[in-house]
C-alpha positions as CSV (number, residue, x, y, z in Angstrom):
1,X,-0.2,52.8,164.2
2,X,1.8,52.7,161.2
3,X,1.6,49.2,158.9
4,X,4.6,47.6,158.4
5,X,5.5,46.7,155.1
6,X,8.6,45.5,155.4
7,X,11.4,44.8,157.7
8,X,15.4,44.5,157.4
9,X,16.7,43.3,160.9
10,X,20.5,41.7,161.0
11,X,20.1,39.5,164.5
12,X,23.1,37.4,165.6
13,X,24.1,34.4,164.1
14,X,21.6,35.2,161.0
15,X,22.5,33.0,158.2
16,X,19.5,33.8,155.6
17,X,16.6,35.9,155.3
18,X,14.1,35.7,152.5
19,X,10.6,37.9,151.9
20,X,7.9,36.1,151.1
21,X,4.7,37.6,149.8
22,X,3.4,38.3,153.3
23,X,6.4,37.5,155.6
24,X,9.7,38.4,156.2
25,X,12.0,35.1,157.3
26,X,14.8,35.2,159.6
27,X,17.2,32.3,159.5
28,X,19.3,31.8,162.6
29,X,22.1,29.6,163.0
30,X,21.1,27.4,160.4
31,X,18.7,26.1,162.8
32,X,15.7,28.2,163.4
33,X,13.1,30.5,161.5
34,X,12.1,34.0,163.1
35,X,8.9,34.3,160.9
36,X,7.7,38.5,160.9
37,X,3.9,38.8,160.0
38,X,3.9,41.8,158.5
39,X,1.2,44.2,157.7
40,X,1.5,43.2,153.7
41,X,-1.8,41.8,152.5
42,X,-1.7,39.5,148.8
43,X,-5.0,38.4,146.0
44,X,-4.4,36.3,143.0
45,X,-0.9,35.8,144.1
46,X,0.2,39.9,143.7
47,X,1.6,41.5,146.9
48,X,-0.8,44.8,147.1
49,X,0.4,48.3,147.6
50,X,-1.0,49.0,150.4
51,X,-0.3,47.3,153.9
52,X,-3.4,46.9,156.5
53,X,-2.7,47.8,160.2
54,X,-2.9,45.1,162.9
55,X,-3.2,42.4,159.7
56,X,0.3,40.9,160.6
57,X,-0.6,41.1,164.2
58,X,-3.9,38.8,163.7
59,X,-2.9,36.2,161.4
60,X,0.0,35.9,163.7
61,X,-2.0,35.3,167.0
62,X,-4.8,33.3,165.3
63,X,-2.1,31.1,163.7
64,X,-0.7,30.9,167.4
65,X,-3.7,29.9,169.3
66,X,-4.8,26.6,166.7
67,X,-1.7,25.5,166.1
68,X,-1.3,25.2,169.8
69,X,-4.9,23.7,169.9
70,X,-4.0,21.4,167.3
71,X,-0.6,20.0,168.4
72,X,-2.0,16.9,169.6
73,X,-2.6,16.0,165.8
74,X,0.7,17.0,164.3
75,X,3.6,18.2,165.3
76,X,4.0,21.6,164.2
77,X,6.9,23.9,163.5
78,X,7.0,26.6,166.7
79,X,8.6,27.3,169.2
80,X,8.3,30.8,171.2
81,X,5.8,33.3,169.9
82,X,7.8,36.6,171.5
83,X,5.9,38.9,169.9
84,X,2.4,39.6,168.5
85,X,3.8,39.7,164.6
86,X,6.8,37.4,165.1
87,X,7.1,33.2,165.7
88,X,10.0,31.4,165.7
89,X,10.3,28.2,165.0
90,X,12.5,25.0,163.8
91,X,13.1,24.4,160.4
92,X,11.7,22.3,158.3
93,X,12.2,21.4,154.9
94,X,8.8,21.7,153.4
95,X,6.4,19.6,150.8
96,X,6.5,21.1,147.5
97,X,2.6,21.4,147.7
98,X,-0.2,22.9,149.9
99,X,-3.0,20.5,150.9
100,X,-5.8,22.7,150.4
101,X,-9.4,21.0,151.5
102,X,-12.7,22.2,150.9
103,X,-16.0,21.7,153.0
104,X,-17.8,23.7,150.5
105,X,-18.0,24.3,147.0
106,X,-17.0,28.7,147.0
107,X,-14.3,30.5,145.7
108,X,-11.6,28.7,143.1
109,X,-13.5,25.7,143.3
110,X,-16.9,27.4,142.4
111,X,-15.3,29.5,139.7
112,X,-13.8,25.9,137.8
113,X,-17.8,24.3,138.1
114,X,-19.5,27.6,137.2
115,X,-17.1,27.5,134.3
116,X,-18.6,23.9,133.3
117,X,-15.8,21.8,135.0
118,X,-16.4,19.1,137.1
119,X,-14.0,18.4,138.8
120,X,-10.9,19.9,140.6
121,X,-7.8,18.5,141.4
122,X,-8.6,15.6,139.8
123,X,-11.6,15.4,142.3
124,X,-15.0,14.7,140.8
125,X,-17.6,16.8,141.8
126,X,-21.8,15.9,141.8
127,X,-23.9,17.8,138.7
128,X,-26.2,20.2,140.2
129,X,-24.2,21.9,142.8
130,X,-25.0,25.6,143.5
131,X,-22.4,28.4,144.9
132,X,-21.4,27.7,148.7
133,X,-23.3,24.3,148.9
134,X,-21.9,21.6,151.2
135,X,-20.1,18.8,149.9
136,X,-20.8,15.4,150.3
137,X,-18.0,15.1,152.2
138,X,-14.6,17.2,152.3
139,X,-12.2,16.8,149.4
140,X,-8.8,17.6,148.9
141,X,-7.8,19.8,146.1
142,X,-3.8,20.4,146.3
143,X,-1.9,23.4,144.7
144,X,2.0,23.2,143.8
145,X,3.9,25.4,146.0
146,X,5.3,28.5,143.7
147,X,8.4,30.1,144.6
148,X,7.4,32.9,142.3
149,X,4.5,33.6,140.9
150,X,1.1,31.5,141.0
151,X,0.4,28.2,142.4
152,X,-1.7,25.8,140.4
153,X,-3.7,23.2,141.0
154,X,-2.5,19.5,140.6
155,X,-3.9,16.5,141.6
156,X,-2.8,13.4,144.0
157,X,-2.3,11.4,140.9
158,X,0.3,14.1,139.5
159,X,2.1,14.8,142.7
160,X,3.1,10.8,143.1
161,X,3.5,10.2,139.1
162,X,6.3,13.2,139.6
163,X,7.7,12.6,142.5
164,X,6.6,15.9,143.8
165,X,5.9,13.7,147.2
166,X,6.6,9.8,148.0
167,X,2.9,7.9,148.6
168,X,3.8,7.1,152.0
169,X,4.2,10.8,153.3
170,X,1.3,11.9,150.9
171,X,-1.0,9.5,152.6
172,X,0.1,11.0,156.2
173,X,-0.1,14.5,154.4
174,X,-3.7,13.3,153.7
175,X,-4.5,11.9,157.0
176,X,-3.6,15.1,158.8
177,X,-5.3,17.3,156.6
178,X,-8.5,15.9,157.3
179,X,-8.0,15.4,160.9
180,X,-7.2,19.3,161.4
181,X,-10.3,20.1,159.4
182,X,-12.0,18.7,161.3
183,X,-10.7,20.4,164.1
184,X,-11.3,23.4,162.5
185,X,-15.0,22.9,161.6
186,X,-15.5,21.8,165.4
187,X,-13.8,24.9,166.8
188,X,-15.4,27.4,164.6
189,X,-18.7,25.8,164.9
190,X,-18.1,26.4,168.7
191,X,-18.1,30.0,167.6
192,X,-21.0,29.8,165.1
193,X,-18.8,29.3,162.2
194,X,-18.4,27.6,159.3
195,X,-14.7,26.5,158.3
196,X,-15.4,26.2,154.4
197,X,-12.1,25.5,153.5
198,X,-8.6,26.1,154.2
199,X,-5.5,25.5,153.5
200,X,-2.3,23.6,155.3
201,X,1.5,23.4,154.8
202,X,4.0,20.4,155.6
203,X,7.7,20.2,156.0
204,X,9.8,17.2,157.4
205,X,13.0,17.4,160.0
206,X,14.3,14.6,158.9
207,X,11.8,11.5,158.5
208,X,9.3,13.4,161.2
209,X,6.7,15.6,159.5
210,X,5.7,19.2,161.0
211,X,3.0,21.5,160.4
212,X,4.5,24.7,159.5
213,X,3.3,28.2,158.5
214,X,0.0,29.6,159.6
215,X,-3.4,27.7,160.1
216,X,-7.2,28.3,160.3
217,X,-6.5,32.3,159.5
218,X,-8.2,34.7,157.0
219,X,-5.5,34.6,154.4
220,X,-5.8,30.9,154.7
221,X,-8.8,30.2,155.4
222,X,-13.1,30.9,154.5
223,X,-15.4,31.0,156.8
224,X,-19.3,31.1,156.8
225,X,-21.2,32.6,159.6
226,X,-23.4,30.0,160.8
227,X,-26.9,31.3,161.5
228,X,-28.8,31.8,158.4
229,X,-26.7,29.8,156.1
230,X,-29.2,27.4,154.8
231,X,-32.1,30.2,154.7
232,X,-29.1,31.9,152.8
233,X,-28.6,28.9,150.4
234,X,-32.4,28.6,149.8
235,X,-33.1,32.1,148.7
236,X,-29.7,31.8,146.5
237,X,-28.3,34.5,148.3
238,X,-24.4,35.1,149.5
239,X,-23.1,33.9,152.6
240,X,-22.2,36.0,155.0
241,X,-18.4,35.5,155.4
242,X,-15.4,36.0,157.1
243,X,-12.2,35.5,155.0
244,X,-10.3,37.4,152.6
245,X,-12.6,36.8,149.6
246,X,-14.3,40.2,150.0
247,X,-10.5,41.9,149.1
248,X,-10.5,39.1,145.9
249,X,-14.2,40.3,145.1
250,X,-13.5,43.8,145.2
251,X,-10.2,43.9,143.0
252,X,-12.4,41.4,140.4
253,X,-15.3,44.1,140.1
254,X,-12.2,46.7,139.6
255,X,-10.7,44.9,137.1
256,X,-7.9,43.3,138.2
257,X,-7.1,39.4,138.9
258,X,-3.3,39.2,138.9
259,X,-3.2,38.8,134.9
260,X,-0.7,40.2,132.4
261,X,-1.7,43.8,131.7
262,X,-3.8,44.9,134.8
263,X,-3.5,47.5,137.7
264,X,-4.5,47.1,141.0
265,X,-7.0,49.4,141.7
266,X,-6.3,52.5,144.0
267,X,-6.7,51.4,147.7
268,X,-8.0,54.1,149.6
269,X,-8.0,54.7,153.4
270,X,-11.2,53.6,153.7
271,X,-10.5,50.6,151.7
272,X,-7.4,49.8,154.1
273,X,-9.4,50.5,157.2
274,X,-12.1,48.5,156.0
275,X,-10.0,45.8,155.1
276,X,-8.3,46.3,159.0
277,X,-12.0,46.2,160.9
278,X,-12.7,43.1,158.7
279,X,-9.3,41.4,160.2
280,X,-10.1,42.2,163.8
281,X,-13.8,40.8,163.3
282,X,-12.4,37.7,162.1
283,X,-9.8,37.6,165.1
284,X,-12.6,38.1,167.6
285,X,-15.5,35.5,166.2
286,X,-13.3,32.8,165.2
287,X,-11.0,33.2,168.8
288,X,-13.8,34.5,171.1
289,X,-11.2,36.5,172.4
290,X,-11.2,40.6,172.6
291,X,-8.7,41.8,169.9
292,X,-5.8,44.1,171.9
293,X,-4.4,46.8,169.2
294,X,-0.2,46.9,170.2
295,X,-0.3,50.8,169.4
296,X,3.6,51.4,169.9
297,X,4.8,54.2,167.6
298,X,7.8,52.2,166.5
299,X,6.7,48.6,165.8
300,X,9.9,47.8,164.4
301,X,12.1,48.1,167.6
302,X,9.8,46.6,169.8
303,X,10.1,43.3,167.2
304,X,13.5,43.8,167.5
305,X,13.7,44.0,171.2
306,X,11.3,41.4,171.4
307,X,13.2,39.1,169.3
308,X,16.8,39.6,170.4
309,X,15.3,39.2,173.6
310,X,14.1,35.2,172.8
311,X,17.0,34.3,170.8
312,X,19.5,35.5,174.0
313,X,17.6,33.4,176.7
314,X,18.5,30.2,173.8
């Protein structure tokens, strides 16, 4: 199968379409969102050169399956997934920020307290923390929402001093990001799992808030394998994990982290493939469910097909 990088469809009544580091967006009529996973993969905010097969495909279906499973919490944005790379859905005008929380102290957050800082976000964290140790409870560590370039961190206290979000919807933003957390931790543990943190997205329609974009997958998401992890944390040894801090690990120890002045380092086929089999394990332990490769030659028409296909039965 060929990876799709990119995608330039003109469906009817399309009023917009913008490419986002991952995804290409479809606006219909002013009133719906045909969101195409591709195959593009991102680190440190920098859209890679190289585009992994069946990626688009598995964040796609895993954001599918919890945001059905967590519809019962929020609202969220879909409405037909008609293909494996493609939802649509309504559109929402989103928060300015992500609600990121964290179960665990790893990645960004571990980097800021092995640096000496303690705290993130404007969260406080406990002196003598060690890489990948629980919390004392899950925190909430929110990033602005970049339309270019990075997102940086902010805290609560910042995003109600601007204005970024009013107090009452930040509160609900809060409420919900700790109820699909927990969710999360409960499913994955179902699958022997660890959800060590993740991230969520809100948008409103107007005074209703929706869920929207992708949840509980490996671009937005970390996740521990269960057994072992305290015997791991005891010998000081790395977790075993399933998310896409291996691809932010490997580009450190090649010298790149999205600053001024680097290259990305060469991705080989075996680096793509690995990165693939590393996407389709994550698909299959965190769903339980066998991963089916779509092998069609020409991915492109059947999205096409596929889409003009949902948007005529409307």
């Amino acid at each position: 199968m060929t990876a799709i990088k990119e995608t330039n469809f003109s469906f009817p009544k399309q009023t917009n379409f913008y490419k986002g580091k991952v995804r290409d967006v479809y606006t219909i009529d002013n009133q719906f969102m045909a969101m195409v996973v591709t195959d593009r993969i991102s680190a440190f905010d920098v859209v890679l050169p190289e585009a992994i097969p069946f990626k688009g495909q598995v964040l796609n279906q895993i954001a599918a399956k919890f945001l059905n499973a967590t519809k019962d919490i929020v609202p969220n944005w879909v409405i037909s997934v008609p293909d494996e790379m493609v939802t649509v859905g309504r559109i929402c005008d989103p928060f300015k920020v992500e609600m990121v929380v964290r179960g665990y102290l790893a990645g960004h957050a571990w980097r800021e307290y092995s640096a000496g800082r303690r705290s993130v976000c404007g969260v406080a964290l406990p002196e003598g923390l060690k890489e990948n140790d629980k919390l004392p409870q899950p925190i909430i560590t929110p990033t602005t929402k970049a339309a270019v370039g990075h997102d940086e961190d902010i805290s609560r206290e910042d995003i109600l001093a601007k204005g970024i979000v009013s107090e009452a919807d930040y509160v609900q933003l809060e409420k919900y990001t700790f109820a699909l957390y927990e969710r999360g931790t409960q499913m994955a543990a179902d699958r022997g799992l660890i959800l060590v943190d993740t991230k969520y997205e809100f948008g409103k329609v107007g005074e209703e808030i929706f869920l929207i974009d992708e949840i509980h997958t490996p671009d937005s998401s970390r996740y521990f394998y269960a057994e072992g992890y305290a015997e791991r944390q005891d010998k000081l040894e790395p977790q075993k994990q399933l998310s896409k801090e291996f691809v932010r690990k490997w580009l450190i120890e090649n010298g790149f982290q999205g600053k001024d002045g680097q290259t990305v380092p060469i991705m080989t086929p075996e680096i793509v493939n690995s990165i693939s089999d590393r996407y389709i394990e994550l698909y299959e332990q965190i769903t339980g469910d066998q991963f089916i490769k779509n092998e069609q030659s020409d991915v492109v028409a059947r999205i096409e097909k596929n889409v003009l296909g949902f948007l005529n039965s409307l």
